[in-house]
C-alpha positions in Angstrom: -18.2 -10.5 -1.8 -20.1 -7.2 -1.9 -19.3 -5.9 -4.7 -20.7 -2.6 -4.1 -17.7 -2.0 -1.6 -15.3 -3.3 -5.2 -17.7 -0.3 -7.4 -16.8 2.2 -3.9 -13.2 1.6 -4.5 -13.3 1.5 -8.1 -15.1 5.0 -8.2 -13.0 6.7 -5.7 -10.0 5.9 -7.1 -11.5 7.1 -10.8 -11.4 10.7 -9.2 -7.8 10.5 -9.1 -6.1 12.0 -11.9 -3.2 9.7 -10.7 -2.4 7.6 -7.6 0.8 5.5 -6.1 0.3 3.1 -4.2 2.7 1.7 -1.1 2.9 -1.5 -2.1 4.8 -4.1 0.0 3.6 -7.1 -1.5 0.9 -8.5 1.5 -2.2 -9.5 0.9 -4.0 -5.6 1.4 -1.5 -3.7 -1.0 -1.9 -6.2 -3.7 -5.5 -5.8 -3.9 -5.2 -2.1 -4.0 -2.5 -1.9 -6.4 -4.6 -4.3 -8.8 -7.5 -2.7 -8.5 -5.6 1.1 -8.9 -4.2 -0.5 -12.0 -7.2 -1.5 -13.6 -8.9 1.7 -13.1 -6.2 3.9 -13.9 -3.6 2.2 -16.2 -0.2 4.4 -16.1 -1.6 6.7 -14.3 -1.7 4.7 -11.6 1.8 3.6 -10.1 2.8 0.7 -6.9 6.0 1.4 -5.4 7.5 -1.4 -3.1 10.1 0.6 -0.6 13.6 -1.9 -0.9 15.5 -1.5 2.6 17.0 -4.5 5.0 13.6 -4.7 7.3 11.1 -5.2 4.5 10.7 -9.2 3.3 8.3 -8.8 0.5 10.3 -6.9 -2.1 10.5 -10.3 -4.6 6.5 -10.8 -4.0 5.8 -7.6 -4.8 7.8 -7.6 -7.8 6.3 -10.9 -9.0 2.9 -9.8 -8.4 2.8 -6.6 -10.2 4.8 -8.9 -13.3 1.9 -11.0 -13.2 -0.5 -8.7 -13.6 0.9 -5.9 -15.3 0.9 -3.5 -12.7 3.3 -0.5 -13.5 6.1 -0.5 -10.2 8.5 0.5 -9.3 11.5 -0.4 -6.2 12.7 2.8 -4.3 15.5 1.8 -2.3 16.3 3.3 1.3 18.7 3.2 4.1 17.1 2.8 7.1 16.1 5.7 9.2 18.8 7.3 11.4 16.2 7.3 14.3 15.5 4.0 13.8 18.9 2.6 15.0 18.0 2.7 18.5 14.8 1.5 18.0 12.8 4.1 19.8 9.1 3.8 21.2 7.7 5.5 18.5 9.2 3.6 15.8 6.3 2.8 13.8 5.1 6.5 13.5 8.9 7.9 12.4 9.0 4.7 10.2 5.9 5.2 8.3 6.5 9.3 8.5 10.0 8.6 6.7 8.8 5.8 4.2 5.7 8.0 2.9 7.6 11.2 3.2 10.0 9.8 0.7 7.5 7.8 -1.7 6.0 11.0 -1.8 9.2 13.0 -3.3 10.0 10.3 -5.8 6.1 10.4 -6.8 6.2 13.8 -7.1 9.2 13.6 -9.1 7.2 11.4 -11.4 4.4 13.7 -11.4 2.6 11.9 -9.3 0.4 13.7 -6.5 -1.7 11.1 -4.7 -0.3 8.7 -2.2 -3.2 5.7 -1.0 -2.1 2.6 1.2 -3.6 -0.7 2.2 -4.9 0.2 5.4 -8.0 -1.8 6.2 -11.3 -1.6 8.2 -9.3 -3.9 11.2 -6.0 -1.9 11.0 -8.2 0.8 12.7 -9.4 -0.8 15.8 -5.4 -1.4 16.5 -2.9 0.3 18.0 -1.4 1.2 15.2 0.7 4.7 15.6 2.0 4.5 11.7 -1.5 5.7 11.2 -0.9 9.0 12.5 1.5 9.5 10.2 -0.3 8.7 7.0 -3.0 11.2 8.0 -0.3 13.6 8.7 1.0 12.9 4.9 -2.5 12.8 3.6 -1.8 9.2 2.4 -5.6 7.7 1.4 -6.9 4.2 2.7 -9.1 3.3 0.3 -9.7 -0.3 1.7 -10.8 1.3 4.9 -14.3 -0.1 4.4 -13.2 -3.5 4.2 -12.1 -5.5 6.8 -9.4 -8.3 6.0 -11.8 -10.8 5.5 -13.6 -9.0 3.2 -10.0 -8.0 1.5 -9.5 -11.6 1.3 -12.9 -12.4 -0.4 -12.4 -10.1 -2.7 -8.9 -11.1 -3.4 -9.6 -14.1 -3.8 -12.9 -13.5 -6.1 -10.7 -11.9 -8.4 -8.2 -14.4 -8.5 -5.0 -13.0 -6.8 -2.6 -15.8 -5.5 -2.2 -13.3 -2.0 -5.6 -13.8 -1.1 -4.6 -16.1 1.6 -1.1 -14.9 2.2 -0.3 -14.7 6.0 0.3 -11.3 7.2 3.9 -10.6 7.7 4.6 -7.0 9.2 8.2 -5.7 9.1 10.6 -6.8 11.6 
């Protein structure tokens, strides 16, 4: 693995005076939330989102046991758009879930929101991503491509490293 991408990560995330990271549990979150653990202890916070269309809430919660990664579980109905499962599903989903990761961070004086959003997740139609930009939700793993997150993953010993993906249903 190129470790100068790991040192990239390492020293963006060291300009944070605090981060929380969306953390469902998959393979890309994991590595981000290990990594913003190591570099910022406390100050660095994963939050797993607990609601009836999300399947990794008891990996997650493993996973940051494991490696003693400060989480938390915020627990949410599901949208009130989202009923009628509308086109743009994936943008109001991701709009709501940050939008309210980032009140309850802010509650905990938390100011900086990243996800797991990879190099590959760019060159997909992925319309969630217009909402974390909106948000101003950072992608620190947006250099690596899943490959490379499962390298690096793996090189550092995480059990996800070769977890299938598994998006929400």
């Amino acid at each position: 693995m190129n470790t100068a991408k790991l040192e990239q990560i390492k020293a963006q995330i060291s300009k944070l005076d605090n981060l929380i990271v969306a953390f469902s549990g998959g393979v890309d979150s994991s590595l981000l939330a290990k990594i913003a653990g190591d570099v910022l202890g406390k100050k660095a916070l994963a939050v797993t989102i607990k609601t009836h269309y999300m399947s990794e809430t008891e990996d997650a919660i493993s996973f940051a046991k494991m490696h003693g990664i400060n989480h938390q579980i915020l627990e949410l109905p599901i949208h009130k758009e989202m009923k009628n499962n509308p086109n743009l599903r994936c943008y109001i989903c991701k709009k709501y879930l940050f939008t309210e990761i980032l009140k309850f961070a802010q509650n905990l004086g938390f100011s900086n929101l990243a996800d797991g959003t990879n190099k590959d997740d760019l060159n997909e139609f992925r319309p969630g991503l217009k909402a974390s930009s909106e948000l101003g939700v950072i992608s620190p793993l947006k250099n690596l491509t899943k490959d490379e997150v499962r390298a690096l993953s793996k090189e550092l010993g995480l059990s996800t490293f070769d977890k299938p993906s598994n998006s929400c249903v």
